[in-house]
N, C-alpha and C positions, 0 to 999 in steps of 0.2 A: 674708528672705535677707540681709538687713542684716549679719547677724556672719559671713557667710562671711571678708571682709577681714583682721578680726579674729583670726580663728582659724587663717587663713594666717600671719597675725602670727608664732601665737603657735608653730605648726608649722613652718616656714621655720628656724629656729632647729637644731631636731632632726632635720629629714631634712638641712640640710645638714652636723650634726656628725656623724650617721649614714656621711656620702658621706663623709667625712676618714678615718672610724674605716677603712671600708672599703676605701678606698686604700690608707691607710698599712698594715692589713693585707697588702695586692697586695703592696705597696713592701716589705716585710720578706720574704715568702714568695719575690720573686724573686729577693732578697739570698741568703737561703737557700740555695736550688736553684742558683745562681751558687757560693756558698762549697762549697757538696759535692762541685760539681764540678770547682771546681780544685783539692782537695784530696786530688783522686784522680789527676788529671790533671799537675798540675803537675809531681810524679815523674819522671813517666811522660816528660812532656817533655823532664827534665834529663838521662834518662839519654841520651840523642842525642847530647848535645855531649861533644866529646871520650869517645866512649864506649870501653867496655873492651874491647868485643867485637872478636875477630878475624875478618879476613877472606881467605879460603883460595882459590886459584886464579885470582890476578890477574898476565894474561901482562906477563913482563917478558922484553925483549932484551938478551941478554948476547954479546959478540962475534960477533954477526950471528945466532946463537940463538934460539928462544923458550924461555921457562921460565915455568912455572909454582908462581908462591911463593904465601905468605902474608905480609899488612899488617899492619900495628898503625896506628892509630888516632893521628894527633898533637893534641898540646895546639893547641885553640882550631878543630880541624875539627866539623863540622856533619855527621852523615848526616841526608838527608831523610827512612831509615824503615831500623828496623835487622833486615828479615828478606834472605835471600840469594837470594828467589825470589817470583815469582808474586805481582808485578813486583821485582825489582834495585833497589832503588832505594840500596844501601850506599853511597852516593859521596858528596861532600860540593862541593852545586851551589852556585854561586857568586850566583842571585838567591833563591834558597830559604834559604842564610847570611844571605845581607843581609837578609831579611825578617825571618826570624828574632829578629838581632841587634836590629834597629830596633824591636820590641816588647819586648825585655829592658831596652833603654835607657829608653825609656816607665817602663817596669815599676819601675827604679832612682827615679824621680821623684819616688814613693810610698812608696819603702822603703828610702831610700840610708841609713845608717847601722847596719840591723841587721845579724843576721848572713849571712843569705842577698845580701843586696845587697855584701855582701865575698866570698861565691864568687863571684856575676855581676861585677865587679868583674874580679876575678880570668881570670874567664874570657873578657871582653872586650878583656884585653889578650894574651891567647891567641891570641883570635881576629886580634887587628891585626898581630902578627907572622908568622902564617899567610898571612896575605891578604899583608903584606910577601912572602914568601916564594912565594907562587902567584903573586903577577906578577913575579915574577923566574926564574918557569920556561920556559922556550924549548918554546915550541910554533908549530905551524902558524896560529894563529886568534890568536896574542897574547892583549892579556886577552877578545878576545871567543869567551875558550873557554868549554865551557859548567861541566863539572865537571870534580872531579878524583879520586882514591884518595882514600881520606881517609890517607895518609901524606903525602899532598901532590905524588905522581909523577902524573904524563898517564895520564889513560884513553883507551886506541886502541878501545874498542869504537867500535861504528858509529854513531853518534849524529847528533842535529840538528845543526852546525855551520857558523858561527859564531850566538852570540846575542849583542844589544850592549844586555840591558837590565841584567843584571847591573854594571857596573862604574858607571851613574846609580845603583843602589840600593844600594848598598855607601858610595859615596862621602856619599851622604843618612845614611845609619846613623851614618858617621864622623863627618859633621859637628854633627850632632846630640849625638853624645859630647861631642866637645869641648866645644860650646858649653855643655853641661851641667856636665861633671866636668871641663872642661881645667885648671883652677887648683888639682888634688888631683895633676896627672899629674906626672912626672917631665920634665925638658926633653927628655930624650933621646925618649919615648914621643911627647908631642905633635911632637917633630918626622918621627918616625914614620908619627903617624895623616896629617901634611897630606902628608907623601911618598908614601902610599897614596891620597888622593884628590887628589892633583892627578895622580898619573899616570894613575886612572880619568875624571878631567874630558878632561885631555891626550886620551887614546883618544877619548872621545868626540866630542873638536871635531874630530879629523881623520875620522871612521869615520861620524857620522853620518847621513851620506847616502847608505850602502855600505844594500844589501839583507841581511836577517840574519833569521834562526830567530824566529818570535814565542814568547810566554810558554808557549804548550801544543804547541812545537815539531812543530809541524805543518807548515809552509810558508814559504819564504824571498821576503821580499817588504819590504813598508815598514807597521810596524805601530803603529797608535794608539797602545797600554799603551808600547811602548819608548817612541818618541818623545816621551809626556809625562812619564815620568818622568827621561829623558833633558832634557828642557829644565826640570823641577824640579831637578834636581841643578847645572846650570851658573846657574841664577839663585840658587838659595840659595848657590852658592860666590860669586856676584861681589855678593853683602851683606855674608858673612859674613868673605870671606877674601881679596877683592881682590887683596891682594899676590902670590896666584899665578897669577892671570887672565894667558890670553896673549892675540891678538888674535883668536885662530879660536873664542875661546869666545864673543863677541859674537856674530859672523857664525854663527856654529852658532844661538844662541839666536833670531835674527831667524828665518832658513831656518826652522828648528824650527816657528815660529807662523805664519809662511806657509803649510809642509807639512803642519800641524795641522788648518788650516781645509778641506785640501781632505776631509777623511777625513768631514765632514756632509752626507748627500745627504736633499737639501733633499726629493725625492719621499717616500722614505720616515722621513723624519725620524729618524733617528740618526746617530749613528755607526758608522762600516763598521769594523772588524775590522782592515780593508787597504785599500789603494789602488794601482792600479796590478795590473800579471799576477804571482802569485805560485807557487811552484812546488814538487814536492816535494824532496825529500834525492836523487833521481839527477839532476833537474832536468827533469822531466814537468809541464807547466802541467796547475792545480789548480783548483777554485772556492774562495772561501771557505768557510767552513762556518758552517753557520747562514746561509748566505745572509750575511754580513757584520754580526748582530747576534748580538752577545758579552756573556756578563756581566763581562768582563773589563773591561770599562770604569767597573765600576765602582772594582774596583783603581787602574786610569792613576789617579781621583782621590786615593785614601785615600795610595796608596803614590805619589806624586809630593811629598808635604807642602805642596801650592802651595793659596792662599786669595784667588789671580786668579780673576778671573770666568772667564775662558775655558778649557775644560777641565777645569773640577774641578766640585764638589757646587753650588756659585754657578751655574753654569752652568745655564739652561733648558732645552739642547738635549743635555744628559751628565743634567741627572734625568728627562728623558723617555726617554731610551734605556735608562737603566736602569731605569725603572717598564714600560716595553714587556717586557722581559724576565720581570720579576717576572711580569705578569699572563703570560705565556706559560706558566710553569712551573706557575703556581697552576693553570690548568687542565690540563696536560698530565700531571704527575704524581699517578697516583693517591694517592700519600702523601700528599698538600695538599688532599686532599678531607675535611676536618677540618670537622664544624659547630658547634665552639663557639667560634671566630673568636678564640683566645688567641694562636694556633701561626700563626706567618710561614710561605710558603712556602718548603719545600726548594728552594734553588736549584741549579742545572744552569749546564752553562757557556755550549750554544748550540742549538735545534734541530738535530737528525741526527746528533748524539753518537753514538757507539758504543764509546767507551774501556771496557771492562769493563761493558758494560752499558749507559752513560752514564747514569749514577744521577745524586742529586745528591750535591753537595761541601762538607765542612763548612766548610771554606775559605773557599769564597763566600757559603754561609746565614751565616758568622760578619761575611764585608765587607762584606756586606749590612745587619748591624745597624750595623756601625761606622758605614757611610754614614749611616743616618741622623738616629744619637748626630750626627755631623759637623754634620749641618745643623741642628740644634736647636741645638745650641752655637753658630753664625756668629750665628743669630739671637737668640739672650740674650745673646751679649757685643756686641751691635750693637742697641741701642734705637732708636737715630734709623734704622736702615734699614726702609723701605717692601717692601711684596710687591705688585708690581706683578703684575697676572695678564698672561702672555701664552700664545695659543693649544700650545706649547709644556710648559705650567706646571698650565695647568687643570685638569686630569682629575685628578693627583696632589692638588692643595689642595682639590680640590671633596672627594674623597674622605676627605682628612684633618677638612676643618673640616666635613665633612656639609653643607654646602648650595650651591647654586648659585652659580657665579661669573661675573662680566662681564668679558670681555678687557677692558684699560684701566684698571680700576679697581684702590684700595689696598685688597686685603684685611684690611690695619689700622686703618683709618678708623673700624671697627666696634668697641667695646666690648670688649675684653678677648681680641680675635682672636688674639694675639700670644702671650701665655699659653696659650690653650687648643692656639694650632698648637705650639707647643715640648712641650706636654705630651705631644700627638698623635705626635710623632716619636718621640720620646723611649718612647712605648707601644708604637710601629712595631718602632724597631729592638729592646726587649726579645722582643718576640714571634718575630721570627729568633732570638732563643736560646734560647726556650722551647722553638723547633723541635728546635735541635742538640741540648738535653740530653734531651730524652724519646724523641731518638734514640739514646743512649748507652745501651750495656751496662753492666753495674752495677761494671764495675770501672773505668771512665772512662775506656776505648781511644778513642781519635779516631783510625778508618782515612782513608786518600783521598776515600772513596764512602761514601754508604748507600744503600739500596735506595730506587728511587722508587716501590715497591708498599710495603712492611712495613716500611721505615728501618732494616733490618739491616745492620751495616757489612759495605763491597764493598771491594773493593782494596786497595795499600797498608796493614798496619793499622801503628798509633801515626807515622802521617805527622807528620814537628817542623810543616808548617807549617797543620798542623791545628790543632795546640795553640795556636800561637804567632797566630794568627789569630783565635783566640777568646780568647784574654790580649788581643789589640789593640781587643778591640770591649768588653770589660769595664773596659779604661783609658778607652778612648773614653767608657762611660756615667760614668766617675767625674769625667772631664774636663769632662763636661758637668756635673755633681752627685753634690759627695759622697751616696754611701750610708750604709748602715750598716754595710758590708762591710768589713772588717777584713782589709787586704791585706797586712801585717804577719802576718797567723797562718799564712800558709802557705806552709810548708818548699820551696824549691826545691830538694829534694837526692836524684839518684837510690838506688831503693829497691828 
């Protein structure tokens, strides 16, 4: 039995070029499956903004009158989905823009001098004159309106009103512009972009601690996602741009992380949804739904841009609430009962959904993977940090690194833990895309929903912030490591 050692020797060598051959395999094939379908997709995406389509029987008041016209479409508006029914969604929402925009600007990072990064370009300064323009519209709710026509007139339907997360995510998009492209802008423009977010910083430091519409405008109360990305937008402006800081943007930021902390209930370990009585649109007290646990928290991180421990993906008590979620869905949806363990769970927004079915959202299966691209990236651009296990923390890295963990201890102490967990994440969040594209029809519609029994898309279909959500999780894997994906070859231009 003497040569067995030997002949491990001499084998070790070949099973572990075998394991390279084979990944790098994986590694190309989900580059692949990633390029086909933003290459169908991406189209599809651009035809939203500013699009051509007209829209027929929007009431307007003409001396004390109702009339029913038709819109046109202004340069640099946003629809969230351009059918006129079965759901409306033709309007152009002011945190569905920002999100939007805020992965286009990403998107520029990668591809600023071709051609397609000169329509985006082009089109982002559309957009900032727009949104110039929508907050100089006189309405009831100021900017914490929710949407608007996309000519840029007041929509009187009957809506969720006010929402105050919109003018943090807008003003994050802007800043990020600038900080990117401000020295390509013209003076006139950048004085522009900061006279648009400081009048959305301005709204916020007096408004937010006013009760307002959460993100799936269900119930007016005090909600997690606003408030954190609300105190992401006032602390990135007093880094980046001081000069317009007033004093209520301090005091807002304090309030903000005091208000923050109470949304942890320490019994059930998450994060709540809300805090406080919440209520609906005539003002009938409500419960949360889901019982107070949302996948939406995992947005408050991705879409806040903050790399504080509290409240974002760093956070022990924001990645157990959003792995409680996950495992909820994985069992609850028959669509996740998948046995070759390739495919992330479709995610959902909360138990007790009922929106269209309450399928799931590619939206969240798409913030789902970004989330975890995020946290694979803190921890390769940060060597010297330690993973300290807390009860909190566990059950997600036991799962990731396969083996048991001890509260207390550094699960880096151990030989190559560090590596194998970034790889681990990094395989996580592909598998949430594996979901959304073998839930894609062959012509690479992304609706609101898919079916949580067969993954047929539900709702909304060509929803922008479906695309634009899977554009953020594909920058996300690139920001983590380059691929082989060639994000230069494809055309943003509708078709």
């Amino acid at each position: 039995m003497k040569f067995l050692p030997r002949l491990a020797i001499l084998i070790l060598p070949v099973i572990t070029q075998a394991f390279a051959v084979s990944t790098s395999e994986a590694r190309r094939s989900i580059d692949t499956e990633i390029a086909r379908t933003l290459d169908k997709s991406m189209p599809r995406f651009a035809c939203n903004l500013s699009p051509t389509k007209w829209k027929k029987w929007v009431p307007r008041t003409v001396n004390g009158n109702t009339e029913w016209v038709e819109i046109e479409a202004a340069k640099g508006s946003i629809i969230a989905a351009p059918h006129l029914d079965n759901p409306d969604y033709f309007f152009h929402w002011n945190r569905d823009s920002a999100l939007v925009t805020g992965s286009l600007v990403r998107y520029l990072n990668f591809v600023d001098g071709s051609p397609q990064a000169e329509r985006i370009h082009g089109f982002m300064l559309d957009f900032i004159r727009f949104s110039d323009q929508l907050q100089k519209t006189e309405g009831p709710h100021g900017l914490g309106e929710v949407r608007f026509n996309v000519d840029g007139s007041l929509d009187f339907a009957t809506w969720s009103r006010p929402q105050h997360d919109g003018p943090a995510l807008r003003a994050l998009t802007l800043m990020h512009y600038l900080r990117s492209f401000g020295e390509r802008l013209a003076e006139t423009e950048k004085l522009r972009i900061k006279s648009v977010i400081k009048r959305d910083l301005d709204f916020i430091a007096i408004h937010y601690a006013e009760r307002n519409f959460d993100l799936w405008e269900y119930s007016i109360g005090h909600h997690f996602y606003t408030r954190v990305v609300q105190l992401g937008a006032l602390e990135e402006a007093q880094r980046m741009i001081p000069t317009l800081s007033i004093p209520q943007w301090n005091v807002a930021i304090e309030n903000l992380k005091v208000a923050l902390g109470e949304h942890w209930n320490e019994e059930k370990e998450y994060y709540t949804f809300s805090v406080g009585p919440v209520f609906d649109q005539p003002g009938n007290p409500v419960n949360q739904p889901g019982d107070g646990l949302d996948s939406s928290v995992v947005f408050a991180s991705n879409h806040s841009q903050r790399e504080s421990v509290d409240f974002t993906f760093r956070d022990d008590r924001l990645l157990l609430s959003a792995f409680k979620l996950e495992k909820y869905f994985r069992e609850k949806f028959p669509f996740n009962q998948n046995p070759s363990g390739q495919l992330g769970p479709a995610m959902g927004r909360h138990d007790g959904d009922n929106y269209y079915g309450g399928n799931a959202f590619y939206f969240l299966t798409a913030g789902y993977a970004e989330h975890y691209f995020r946290v694979a990236r803190w921890f390769k651009a940060n060597p010297q940090e330690s993973l300290i296990i807390t009860r909190y923390n566990r059950e997600l890295y036991e799962e990731l690194l396969g083996e048991r963990l001890t509260e207390g201890e550094d699960a880096f102490i151990k030989p190559a833990a560090r590596v194998k967990l970034i790889s681990r994440l990094k395989e996580k969040g592909e598998a949430f895309m594996r979901t959304i594209m073998r839930s894609l029809p062959t012509d690479g519609m992304m609706a609101e929903q898919f079916n949580k029994v067969d993954g047929t898309p539900a709702s909304a279909t060509d929803l922008t912030w479906s695309y634009s959500s899977f554009l953020s999780a594909v920058l996300a894997r690139e920001e983590l490591e380059r691929s082989s994906l060639d994000l230069l070859g494809f055309d943003f231009t509708c078709r």
